[in-house]
Backbone as a chain_set.jsonl record, in Angstrom:
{"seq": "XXXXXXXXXXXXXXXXXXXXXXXXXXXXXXXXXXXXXXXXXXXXXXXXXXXXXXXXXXXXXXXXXXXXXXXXXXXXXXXXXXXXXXXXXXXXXXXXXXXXXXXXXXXXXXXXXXXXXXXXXXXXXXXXXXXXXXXXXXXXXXXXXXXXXXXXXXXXXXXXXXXXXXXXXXXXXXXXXXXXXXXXXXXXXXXXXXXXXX", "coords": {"N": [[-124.996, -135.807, 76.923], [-123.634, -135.198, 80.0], [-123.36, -137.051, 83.177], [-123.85, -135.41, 85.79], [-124.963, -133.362, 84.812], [-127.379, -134.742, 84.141], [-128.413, -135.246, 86.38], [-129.177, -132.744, 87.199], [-131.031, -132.179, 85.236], [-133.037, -134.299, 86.384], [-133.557, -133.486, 88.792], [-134.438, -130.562, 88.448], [-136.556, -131.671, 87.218], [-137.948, -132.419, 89.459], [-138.376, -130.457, 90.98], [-140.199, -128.757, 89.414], [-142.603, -130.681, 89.47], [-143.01, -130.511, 92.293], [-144.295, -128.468, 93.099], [-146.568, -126.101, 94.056], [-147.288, -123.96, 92.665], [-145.826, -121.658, 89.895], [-142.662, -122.255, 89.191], [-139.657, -120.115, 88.921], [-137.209, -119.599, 87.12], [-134.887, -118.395, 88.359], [-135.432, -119.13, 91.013], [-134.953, -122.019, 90.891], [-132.519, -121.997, 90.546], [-131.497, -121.192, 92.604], [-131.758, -123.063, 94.189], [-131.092, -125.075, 93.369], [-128.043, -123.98, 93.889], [-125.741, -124.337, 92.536], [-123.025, -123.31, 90.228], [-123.678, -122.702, 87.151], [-123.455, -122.115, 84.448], [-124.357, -119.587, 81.688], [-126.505, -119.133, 83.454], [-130.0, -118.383, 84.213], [-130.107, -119.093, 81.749], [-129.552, -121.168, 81.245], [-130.625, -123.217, 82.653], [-133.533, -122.519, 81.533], [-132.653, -124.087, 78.876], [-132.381, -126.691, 79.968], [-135.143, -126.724, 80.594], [-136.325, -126.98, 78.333], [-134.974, -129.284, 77.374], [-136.604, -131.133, 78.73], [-138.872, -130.914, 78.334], [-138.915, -131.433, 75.67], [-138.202, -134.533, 75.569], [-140.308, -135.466, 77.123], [-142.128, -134.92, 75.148], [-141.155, -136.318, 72.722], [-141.272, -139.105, 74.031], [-144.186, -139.253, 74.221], [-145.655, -138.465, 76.109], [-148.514, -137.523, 78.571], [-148.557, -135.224, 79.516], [-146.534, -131.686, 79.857], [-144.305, -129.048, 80.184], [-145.64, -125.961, 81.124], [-144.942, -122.771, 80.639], [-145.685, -120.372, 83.039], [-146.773, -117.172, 84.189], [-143.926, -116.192, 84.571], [-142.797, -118.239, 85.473], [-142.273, -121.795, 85.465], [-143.981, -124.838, 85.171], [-145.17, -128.35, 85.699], [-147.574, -129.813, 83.78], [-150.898, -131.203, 82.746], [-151.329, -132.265, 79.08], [-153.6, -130.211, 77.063], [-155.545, -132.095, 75.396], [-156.357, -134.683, 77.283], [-157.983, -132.969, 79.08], [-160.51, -133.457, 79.166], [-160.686, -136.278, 81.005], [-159.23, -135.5, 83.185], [-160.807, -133.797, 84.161], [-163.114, -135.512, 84.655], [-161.883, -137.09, 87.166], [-161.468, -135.615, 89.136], [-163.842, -134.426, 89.726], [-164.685, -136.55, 91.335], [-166.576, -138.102, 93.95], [-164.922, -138.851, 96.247], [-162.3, -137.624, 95.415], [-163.196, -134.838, 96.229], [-161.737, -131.852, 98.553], [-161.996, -132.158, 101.851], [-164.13, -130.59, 104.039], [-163.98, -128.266, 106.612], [-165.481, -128.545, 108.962], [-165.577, -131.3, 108.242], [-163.017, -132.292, 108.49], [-162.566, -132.023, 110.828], [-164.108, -133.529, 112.232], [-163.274, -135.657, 111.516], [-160.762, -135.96, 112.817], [-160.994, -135.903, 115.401], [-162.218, -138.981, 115.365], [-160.435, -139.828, 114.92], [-158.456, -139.891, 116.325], [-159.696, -140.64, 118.527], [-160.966, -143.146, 118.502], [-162.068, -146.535, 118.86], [-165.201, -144.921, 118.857], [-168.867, -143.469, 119.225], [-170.972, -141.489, 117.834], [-172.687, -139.976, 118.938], [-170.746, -139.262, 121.058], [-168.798, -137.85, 119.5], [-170.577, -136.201, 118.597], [-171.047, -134.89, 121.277], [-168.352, -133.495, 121.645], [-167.724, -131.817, 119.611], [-169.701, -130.227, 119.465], [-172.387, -130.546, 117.724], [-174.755, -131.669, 115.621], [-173.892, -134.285, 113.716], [-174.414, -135.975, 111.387], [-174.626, -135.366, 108.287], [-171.988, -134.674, 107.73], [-170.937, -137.239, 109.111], [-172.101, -139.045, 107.6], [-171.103, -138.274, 104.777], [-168.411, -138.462, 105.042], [-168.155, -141.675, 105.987], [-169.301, -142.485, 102.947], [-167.05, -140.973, 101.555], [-165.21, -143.293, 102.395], [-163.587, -142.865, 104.404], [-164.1, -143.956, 107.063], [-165.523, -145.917, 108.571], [-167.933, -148.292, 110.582], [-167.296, -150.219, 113.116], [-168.373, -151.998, 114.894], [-170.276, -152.12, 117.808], [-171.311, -150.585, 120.771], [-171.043, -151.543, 123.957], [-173.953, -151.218, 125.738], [-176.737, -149.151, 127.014], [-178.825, -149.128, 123.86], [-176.979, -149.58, 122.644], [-175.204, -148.121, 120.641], [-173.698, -147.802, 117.543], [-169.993, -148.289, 116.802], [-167.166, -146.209, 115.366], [-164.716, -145.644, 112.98], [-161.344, -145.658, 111.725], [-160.546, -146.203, 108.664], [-158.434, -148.22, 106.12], [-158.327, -147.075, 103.93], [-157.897, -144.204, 105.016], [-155.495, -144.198, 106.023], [-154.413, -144.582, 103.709], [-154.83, -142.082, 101.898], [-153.463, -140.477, 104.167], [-150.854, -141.077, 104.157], [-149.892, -143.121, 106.353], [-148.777, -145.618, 107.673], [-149.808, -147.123, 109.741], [-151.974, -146.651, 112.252], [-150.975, -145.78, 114.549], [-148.939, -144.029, 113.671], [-149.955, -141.433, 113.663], [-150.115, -137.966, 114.448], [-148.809, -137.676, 118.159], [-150.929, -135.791, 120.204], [-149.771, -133.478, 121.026], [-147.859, -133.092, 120.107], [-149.075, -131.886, 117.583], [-150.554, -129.491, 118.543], [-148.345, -127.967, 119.443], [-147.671, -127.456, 116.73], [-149.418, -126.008, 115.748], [-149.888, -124.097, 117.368], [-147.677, -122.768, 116.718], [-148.038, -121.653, 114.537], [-150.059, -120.181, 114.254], [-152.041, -117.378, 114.546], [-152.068, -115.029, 117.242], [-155.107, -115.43, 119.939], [-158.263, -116.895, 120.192], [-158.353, -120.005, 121.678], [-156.885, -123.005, 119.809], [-159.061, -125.217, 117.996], [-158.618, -127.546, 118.928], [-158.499, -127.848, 121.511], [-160.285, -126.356, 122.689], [-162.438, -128.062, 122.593], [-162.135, -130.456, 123.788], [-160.244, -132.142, 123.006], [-157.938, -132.342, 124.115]], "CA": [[-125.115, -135.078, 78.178], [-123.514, -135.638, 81.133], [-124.016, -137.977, 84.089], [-123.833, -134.691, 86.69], [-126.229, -132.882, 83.976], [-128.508, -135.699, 84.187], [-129.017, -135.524, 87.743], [-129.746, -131.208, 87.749], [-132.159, -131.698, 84.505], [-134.0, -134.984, 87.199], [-133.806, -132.312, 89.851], [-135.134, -129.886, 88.397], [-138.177, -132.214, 86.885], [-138.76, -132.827, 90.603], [-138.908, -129.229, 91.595], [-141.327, -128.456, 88.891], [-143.75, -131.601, 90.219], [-143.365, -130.62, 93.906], [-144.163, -127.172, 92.971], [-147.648, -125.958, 93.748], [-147.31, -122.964, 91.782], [-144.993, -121.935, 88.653], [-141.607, -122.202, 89.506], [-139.165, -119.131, 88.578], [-135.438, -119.925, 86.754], [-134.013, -118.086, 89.298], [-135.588, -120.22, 92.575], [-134.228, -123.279, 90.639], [-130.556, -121.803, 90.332], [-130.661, -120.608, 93.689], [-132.513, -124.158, 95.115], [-129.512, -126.301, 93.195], [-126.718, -123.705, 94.588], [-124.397, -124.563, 92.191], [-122.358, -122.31, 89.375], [-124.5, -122.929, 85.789], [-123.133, -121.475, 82.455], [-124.934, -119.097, 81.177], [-127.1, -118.885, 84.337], [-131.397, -118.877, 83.88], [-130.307, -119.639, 80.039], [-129.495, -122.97, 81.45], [-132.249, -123.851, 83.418], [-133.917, -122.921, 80.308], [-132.128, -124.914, 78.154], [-132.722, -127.755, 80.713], [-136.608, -127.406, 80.891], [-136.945, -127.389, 77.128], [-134.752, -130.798, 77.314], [-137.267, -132.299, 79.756], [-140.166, -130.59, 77.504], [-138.283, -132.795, 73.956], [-138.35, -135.958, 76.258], [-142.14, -135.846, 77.366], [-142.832, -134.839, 73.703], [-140.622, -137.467, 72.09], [-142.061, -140.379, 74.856], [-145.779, -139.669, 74.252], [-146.289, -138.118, 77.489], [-149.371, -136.823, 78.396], [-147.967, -133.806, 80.212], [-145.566, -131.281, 79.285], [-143.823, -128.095, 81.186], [-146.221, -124.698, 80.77], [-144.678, -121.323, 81.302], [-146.655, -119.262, 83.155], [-146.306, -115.637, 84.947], [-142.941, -115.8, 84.621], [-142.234, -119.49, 85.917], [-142.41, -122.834, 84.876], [-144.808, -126.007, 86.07], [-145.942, -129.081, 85.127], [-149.682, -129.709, 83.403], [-151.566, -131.791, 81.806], [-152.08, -131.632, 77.884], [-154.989, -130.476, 77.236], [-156.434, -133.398, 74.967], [-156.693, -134.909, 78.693], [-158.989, -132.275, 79.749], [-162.238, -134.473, 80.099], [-160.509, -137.209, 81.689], [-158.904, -134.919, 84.28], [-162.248, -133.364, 84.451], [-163.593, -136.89, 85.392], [-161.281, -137.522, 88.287], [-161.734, -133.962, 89.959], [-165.717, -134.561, 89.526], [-164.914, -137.914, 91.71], [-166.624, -137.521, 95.134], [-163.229, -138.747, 96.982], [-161.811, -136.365, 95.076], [-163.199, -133.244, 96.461], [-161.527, -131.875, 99.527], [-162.702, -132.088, 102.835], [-164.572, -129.138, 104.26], [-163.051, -127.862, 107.669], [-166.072, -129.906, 109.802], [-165.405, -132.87, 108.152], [-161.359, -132.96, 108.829], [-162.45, -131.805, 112.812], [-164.664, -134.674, 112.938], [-162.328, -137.217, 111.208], [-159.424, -136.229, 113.697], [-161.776, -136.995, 116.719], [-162.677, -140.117, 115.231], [-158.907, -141.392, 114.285], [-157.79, -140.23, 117.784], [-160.442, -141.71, 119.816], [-162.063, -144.612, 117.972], [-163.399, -146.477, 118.477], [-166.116, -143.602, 119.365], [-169.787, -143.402, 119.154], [-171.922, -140.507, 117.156], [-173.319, -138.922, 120.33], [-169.454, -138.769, 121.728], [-168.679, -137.11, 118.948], [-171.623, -134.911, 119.099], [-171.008, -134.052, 122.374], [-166.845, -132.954, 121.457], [-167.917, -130.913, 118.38], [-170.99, -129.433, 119.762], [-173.298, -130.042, 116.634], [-175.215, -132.807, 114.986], [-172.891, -134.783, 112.922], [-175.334, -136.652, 110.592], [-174.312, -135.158, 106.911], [-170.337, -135.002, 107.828], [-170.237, -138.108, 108.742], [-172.652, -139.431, 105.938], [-169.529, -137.78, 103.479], [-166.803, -139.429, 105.342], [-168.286, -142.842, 104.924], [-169.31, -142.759, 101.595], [-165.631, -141.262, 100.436], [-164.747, -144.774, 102.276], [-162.165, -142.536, 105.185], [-165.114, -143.685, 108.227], [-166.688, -147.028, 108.985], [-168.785, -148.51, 111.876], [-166.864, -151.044, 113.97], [-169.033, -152.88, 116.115], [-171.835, -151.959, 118.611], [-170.717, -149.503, 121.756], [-172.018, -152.437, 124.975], [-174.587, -149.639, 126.476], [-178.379, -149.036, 126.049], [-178.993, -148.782, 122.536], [-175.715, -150.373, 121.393], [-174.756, -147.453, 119.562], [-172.738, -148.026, 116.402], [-168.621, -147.403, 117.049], [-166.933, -145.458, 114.327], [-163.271, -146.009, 113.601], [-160.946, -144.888, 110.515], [-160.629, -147.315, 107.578], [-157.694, -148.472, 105.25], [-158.588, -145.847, 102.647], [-157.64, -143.02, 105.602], [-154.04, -144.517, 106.219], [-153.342, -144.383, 102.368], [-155.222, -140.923, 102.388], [-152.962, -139.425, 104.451], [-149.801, -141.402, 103.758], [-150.16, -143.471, 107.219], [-148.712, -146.949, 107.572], [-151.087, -147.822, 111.265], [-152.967, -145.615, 113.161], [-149.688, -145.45, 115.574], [-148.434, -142.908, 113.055], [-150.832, -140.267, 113.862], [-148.635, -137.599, 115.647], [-149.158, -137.097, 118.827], [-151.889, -134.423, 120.55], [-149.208, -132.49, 122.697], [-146.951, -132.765, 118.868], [-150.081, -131.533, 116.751], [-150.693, -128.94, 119.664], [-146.913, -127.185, 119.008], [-147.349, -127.347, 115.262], [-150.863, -125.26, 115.435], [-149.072, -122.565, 118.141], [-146.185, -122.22, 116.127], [-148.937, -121.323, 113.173], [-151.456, -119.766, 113.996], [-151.976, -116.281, 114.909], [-152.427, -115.034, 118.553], [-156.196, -115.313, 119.618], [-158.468, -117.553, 120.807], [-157.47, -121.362, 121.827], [-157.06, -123.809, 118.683], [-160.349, -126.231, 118.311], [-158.797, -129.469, 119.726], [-158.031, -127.145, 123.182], [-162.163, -125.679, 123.187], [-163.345, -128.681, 122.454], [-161.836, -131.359, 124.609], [-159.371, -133.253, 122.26], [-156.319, -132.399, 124.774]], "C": [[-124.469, -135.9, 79.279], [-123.44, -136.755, 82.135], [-124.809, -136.755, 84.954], [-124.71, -133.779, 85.86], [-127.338, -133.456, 83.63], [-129.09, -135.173, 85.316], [-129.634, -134.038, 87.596], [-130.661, -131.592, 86.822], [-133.394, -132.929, 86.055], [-134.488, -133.946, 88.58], [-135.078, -131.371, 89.444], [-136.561, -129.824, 87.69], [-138.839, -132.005, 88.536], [-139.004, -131.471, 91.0], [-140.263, -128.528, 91.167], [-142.581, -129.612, 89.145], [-144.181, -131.499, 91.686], [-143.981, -129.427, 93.552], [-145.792, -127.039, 92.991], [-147.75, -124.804, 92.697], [-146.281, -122.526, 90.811], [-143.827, -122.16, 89.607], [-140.295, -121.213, 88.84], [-137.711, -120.217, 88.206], [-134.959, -119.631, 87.911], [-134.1, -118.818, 90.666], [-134.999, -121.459, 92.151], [-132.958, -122.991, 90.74], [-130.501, -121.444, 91.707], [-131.07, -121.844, 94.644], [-131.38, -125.323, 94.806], [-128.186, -125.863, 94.018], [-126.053, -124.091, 93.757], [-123.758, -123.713, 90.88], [-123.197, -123.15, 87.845], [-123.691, -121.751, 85.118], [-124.614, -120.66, 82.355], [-126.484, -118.888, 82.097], [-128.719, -119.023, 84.527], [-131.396, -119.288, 82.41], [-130.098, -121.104, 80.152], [-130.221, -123.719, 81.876], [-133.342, -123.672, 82.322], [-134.113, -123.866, 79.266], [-132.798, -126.669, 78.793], [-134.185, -128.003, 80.67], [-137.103, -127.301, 79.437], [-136.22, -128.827, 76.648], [-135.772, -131.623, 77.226], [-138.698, -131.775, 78.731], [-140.227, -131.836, 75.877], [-138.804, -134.427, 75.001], [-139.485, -136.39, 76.493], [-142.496, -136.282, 75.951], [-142.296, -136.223, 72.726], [-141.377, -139.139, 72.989], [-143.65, -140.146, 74.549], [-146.151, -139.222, 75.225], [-147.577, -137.309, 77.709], [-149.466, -135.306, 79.497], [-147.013, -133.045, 79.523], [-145.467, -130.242, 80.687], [-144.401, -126.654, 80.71], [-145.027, -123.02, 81.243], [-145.535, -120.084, 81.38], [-146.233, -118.567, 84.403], [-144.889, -115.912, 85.404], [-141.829, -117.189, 84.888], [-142.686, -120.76, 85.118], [-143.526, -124.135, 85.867], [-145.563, -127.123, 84.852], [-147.384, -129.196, 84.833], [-150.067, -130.632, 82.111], [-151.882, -131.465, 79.94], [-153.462, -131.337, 77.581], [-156.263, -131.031, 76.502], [-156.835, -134.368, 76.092], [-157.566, -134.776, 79.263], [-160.187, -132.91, 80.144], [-161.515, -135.64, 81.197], [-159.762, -136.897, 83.488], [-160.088, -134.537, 84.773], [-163.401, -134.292, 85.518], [-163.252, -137.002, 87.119], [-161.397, -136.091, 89.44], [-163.441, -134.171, 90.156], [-165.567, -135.748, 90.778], [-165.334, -137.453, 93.225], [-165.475, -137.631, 95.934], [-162.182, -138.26, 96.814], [-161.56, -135.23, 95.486], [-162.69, -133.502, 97.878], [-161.976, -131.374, 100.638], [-163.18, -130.699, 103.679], [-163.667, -129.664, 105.892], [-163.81, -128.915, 108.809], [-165.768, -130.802, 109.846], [-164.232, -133.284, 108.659], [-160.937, -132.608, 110.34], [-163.195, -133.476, 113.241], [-163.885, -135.903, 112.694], [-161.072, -137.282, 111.721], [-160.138, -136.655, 114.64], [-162.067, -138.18, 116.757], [-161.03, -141.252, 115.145], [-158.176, -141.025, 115.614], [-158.608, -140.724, 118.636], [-161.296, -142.558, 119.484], [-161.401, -145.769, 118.622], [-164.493, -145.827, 119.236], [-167.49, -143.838, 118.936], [-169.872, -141.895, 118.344], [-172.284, -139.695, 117.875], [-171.678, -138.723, 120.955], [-168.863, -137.921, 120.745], [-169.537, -135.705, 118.645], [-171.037, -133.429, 119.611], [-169.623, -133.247, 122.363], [-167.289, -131.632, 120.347], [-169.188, -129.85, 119.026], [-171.905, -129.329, 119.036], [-173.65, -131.398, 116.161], [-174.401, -132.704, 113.342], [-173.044, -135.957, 111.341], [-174.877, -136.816, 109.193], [-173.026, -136.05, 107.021], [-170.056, -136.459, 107.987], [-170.862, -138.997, 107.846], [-171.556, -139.522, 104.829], [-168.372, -138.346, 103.962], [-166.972, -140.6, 105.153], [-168.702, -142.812, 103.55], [-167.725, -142.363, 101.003], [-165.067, -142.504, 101.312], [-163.3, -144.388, 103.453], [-162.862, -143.275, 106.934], [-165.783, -145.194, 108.093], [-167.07, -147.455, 110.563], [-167.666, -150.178, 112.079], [-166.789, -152.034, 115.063], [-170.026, -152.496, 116.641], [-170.753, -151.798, 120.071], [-171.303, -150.8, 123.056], [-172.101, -151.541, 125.956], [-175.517, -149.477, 125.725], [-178.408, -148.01, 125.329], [-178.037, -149.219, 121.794], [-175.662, -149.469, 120.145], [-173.877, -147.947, 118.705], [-171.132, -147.144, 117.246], [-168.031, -146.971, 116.009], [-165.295, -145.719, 114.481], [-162.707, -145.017, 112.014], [-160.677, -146.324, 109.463], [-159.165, -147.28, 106.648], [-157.498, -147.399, 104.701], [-157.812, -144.337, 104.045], [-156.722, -143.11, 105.587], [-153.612, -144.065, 104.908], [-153.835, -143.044, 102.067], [-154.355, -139.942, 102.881], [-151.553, -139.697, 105.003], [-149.365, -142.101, 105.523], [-149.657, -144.707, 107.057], [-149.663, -147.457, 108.829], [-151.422, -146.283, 111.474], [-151.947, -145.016, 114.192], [-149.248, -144.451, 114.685], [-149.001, -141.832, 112.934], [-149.583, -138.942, 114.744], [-149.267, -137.386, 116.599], [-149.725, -135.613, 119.453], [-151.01, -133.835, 120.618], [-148.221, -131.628, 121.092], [-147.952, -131.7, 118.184], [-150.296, -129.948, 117.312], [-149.376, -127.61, 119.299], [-147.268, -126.65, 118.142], [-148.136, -126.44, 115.029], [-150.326, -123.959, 116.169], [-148.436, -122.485, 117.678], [-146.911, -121.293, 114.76], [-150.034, -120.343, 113.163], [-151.604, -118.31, 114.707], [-152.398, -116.125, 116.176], [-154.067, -114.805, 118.318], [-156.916, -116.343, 120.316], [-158.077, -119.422, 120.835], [-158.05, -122.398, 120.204], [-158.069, -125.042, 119.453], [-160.41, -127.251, 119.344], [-159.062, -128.775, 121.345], [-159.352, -127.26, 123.451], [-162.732, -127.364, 123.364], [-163.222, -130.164, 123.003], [-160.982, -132.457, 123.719], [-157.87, -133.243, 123.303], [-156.387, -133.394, 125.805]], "O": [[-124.72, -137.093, 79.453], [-123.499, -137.77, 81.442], [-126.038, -136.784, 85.013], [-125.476, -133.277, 86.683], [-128.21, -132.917, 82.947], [-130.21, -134.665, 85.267], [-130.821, -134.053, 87.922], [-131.725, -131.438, 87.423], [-134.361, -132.386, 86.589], [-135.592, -133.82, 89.11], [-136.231, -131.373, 89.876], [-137.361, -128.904, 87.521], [-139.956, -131.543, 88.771], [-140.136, -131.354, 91.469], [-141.11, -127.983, 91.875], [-143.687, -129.126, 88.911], [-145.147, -132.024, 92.24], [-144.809, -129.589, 94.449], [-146.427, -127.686, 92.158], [-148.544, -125.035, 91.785], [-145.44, -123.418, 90.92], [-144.073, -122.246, 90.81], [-139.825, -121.892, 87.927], [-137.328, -121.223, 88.802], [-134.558, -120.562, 88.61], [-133.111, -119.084, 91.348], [-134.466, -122.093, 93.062], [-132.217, -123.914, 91.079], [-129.351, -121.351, 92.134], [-130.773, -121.734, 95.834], [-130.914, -126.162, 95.577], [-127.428, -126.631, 94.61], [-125.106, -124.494, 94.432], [-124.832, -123.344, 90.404], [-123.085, -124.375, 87.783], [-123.494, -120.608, 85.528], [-125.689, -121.031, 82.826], [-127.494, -118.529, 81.492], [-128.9, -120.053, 85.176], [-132.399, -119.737, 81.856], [-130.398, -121.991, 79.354], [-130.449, -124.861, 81.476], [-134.09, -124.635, 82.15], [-135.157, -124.348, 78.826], [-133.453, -127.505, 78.171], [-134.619, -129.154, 80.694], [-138.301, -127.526, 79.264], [-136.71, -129.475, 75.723], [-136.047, -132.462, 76.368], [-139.531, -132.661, 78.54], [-141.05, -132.583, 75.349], [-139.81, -135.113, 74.822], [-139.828, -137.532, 76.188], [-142.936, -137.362, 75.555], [-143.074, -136.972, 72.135], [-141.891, -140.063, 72.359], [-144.331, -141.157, 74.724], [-147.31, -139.57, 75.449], [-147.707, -136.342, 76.958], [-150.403, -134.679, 79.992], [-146.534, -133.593, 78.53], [-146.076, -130.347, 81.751], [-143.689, -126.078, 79.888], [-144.619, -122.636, 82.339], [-145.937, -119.244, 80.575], [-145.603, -119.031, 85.353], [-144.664, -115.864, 86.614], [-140.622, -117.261, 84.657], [-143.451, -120.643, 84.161], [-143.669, -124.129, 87.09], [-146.149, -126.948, 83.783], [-148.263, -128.73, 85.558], [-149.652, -130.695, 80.953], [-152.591, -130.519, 79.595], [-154.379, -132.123, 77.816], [-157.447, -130.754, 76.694], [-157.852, -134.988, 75.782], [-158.165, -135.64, 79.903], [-160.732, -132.88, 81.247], [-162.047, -135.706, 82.305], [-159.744, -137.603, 84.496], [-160.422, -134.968, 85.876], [-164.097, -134.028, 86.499], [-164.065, -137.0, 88.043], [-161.329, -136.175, 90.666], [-163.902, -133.784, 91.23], [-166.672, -135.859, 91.31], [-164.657, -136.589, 93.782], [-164.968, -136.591, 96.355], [-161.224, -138.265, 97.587], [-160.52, -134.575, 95.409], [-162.848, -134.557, 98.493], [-162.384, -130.213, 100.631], [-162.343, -129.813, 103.85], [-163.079, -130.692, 106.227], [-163.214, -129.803, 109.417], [-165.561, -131.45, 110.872], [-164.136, -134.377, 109.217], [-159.865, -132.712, 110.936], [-162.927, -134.258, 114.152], [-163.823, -136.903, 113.409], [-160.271, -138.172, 111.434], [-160.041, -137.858, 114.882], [-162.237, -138.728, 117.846], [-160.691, -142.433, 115.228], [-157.314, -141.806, 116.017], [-158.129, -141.313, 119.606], [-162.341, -142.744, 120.109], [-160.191, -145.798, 118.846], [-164.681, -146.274, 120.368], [-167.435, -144.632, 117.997], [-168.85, -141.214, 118.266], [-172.239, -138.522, 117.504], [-171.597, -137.587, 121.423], [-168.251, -137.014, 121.309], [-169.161, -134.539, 118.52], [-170.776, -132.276, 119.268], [-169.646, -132.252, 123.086], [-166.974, -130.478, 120.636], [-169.226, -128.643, 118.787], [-172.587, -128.315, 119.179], [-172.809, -132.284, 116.315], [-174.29, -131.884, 112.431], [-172.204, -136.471, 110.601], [-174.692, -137.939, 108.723], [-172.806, -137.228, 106.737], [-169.203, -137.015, 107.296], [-170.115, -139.785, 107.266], [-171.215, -140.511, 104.18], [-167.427, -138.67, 103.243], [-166.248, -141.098, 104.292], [-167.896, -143.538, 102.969], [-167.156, -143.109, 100.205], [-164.067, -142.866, 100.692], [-162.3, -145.1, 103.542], [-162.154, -143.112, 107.927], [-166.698, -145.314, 107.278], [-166.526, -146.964, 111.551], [-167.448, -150.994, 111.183], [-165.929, -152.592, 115.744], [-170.981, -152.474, 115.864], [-169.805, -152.516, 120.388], [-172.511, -150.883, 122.831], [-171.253, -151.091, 126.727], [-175.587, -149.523, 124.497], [-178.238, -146.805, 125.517], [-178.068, -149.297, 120.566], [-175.94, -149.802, 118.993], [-173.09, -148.715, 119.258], [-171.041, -146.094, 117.883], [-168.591, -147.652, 115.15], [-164.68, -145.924, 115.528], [-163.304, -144.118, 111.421], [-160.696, -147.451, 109.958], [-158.761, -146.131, 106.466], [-156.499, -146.724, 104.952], [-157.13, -143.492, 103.464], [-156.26, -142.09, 105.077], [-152.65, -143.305, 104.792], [-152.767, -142.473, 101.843], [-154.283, -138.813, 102.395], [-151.019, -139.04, 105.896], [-148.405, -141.501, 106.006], [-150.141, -145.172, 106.025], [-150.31, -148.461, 108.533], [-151.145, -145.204, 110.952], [-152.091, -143.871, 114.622], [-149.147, -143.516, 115.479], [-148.596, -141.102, 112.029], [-148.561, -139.145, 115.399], [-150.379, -136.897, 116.398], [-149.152, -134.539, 119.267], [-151.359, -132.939, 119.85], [-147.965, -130.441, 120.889], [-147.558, -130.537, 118.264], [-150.193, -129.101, 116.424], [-149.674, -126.471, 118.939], [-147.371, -125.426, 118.218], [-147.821, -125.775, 114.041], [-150.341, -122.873, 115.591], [-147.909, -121.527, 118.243], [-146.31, -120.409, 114.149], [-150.691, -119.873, 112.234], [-150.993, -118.35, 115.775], [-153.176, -117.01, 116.533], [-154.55, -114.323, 117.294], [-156.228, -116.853, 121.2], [-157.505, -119.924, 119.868], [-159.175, -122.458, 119.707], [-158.065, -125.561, 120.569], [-161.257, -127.696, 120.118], [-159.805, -129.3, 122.174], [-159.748, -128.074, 124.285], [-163.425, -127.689, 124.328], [-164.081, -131.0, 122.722], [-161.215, -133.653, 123.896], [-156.941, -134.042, 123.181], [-155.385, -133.668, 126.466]]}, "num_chains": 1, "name": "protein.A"}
């Protein structure tokens, strides 16, 4: 094979790994753009290559075809051990509270419990119970102010979490702000607006 038939079968591994859902022959021939032989028989051809190669290496994946498209998946002698890691509490993903309270906390920490409270409007007790234990939430000192509340900040684990090198890589409100009006259907004002994050 090739060199320039190397690179479309690596391609089109990566399309089927980015891919949340199957991936059709035809979105791959029309996502490379370029003239193929024999047209979805090649992209074919190509993902039963990359199917020999797993199978010949030992891999513990292969390429499924399902409703009409293609996608990567686990074999399923795997199945418990995937099972495992999905079961893992830092695993499961964050309910909608939890990822309001853990933006208030990574844009204005170090923050108190009652300042957060008072932004959210609701006792915050569980949520943030579940954010420290998955290890995205720790305490940072003592607030100087009667009662020396605990300060709350974001932890290591949040940066690699959510692919973060510092805390400076957060995007800016005013950025975040755009991205949510450009998205979101007309209606009433997005959370951060109601609730004093602007």
């Amino acid at each position: 094979m090739g060199e320039e038939a190397n690179n479309v079968k690596a391609i089109v591994e990566a399309l089927l790994f980015a891919g949340s859902e199957p991936v059709k022959p035809s979105e791959i021939r029309e996502i490379l753009a370029v003239s193929l032989p024999q047209g979805d028989g090649t992209i074919r051809a190509l993902i039963e290559e990359l199917r020999d190669d797993y199978r010949k290496g030992g891999r513990s994946f292969t390429i499924a075809e399902i409703a009409g498209g293609y996608r990567l998946q686990t074999l399923p002698e795997y199945g418990d051990w995937i099972s495992r890691l999905r079961a893992a509490p830092s695993r499961r993903k964050l309910s909608a509270p939890a990822l309001e309270t853990l933006a208030i906390v990574a844009y204005r920490q170090p923050i108190t419990k009652a300042e957060i409270e008072a932004i959210r409007g609701v006792n915050i007790d569980g949520v943030l119970e579940n954010l420290m234990d998955r290890g995205l939430v720790e305490t940072k000192g003592r607030k100087q102010a009667i009662g020396k509340p605990h300060l709350f900040g974001t932890t290591k684990r949040f940066l690699e979490h959510f692919g973060l090198r510092t805390i400076k890589d957060l995007p800016e409100i005013e950025e975040l702000k755009r991205a949510i009006a450009a998205e979101a259907p007309a209606g009433p004002a997005p959370p951060a607006e109601r609730q004093g994050l602007a």
